[in-house]
C-alpha positions as CSV (number, residue, x, y, z in Angstrom):
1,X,57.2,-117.3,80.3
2,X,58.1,-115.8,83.5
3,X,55.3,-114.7,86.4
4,X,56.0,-111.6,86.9
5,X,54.2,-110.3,90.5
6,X,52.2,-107.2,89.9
7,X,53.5,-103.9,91.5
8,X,50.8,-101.4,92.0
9,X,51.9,-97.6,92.4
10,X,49.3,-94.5,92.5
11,X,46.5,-93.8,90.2
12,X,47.6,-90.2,89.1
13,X,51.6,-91.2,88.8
14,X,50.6,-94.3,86.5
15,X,48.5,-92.5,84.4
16,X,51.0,-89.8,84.3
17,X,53.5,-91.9,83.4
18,X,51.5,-93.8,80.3
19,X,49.9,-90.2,79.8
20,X,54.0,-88.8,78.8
21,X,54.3,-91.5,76.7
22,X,51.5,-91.5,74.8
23,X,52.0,-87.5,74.7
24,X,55.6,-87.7,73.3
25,X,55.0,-90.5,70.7
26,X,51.7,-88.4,69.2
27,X,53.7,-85.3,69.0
28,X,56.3,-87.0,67.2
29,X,53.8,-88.6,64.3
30,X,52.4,-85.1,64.2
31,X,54.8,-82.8,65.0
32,X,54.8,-80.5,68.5
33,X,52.1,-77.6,68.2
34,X,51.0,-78.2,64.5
35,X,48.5,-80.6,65.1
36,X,47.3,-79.1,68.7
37,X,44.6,-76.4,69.1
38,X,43.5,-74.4,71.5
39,X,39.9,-74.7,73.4
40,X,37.8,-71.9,74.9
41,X,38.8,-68.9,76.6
42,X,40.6,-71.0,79.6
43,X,43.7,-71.8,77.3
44,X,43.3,-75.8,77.2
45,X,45.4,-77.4,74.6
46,X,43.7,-80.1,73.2
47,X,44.6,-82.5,70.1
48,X,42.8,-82.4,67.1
49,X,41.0,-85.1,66.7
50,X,43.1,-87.3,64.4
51,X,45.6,-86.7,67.1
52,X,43.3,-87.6,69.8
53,X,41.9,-90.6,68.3
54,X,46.2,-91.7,68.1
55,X,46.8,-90.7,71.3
56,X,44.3,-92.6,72.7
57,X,45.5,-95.8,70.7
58,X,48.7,-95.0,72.1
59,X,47.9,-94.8,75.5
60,X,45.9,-98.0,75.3
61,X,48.5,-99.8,74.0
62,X,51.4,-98.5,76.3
63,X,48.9,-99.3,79.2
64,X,48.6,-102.8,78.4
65,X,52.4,-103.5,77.5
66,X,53.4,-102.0,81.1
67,X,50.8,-104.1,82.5
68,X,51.9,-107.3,80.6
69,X,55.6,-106.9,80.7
70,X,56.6,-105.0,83.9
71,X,53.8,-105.7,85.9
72,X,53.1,-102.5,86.5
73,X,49.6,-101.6,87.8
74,X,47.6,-98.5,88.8
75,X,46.1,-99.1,92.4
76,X,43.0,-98.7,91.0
77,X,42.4,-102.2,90.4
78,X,43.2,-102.4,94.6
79,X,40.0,-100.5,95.1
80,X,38.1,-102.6,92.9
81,X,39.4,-106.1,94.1
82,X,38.5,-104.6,97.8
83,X,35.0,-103.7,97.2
84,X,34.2,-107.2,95.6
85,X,36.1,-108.6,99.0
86,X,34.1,-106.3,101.3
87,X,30.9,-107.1,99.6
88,X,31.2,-110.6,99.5
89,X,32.1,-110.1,103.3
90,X,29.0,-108.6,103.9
91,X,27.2,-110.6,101.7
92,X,28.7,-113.8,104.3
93,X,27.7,-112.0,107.8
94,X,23.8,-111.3,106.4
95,X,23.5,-114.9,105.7
């Protein structure tokens, strides 16, 4: 198996990006518009919720394989390894 380095792009395009996918492939199992309904007076479509509940299968799955096979990352996970750095930084100068 190759190691492949992980590229990390911006939150909002990667979840974008795994958001169209998962988007598409539910709107092909359940067709455009006949399994999507409207919510409240602001006009939010919304899946029902045997669409959601694929969707969300979807976008967990697509997630993972564009972690594990392109390497692809949101920056996100940055933040997260920063704060455990800076904390254990700190954590070093109050000793």
């Amino acid at each position: 198996m190759d190691i492949v380095s992980k590229i990390y792009i911006e939150n909002s395009r990667f979840m974008e990006f795994i958001d169209e996918l998962a988007t598409r492939i539910t709107e092909e199992k359940f067709g455009e518009g006949m399994h999507i309904e409207l919510e409240d007076e602001d006009g939010v479509l919304r899946f029902t919720e045997d669409a959601q509940d694929f969707y969300d299968e979807v976008f967990d799955e697509y997630e993972t394989l564009t972690n594990n096979l392109l390497g692809v990352y949101s920056n996100t996970e940055l933040d997260i390894l920063e704060d455990i750095a800076k904390s254990y930084r700190e954590l070093k100068i109050n000793k």
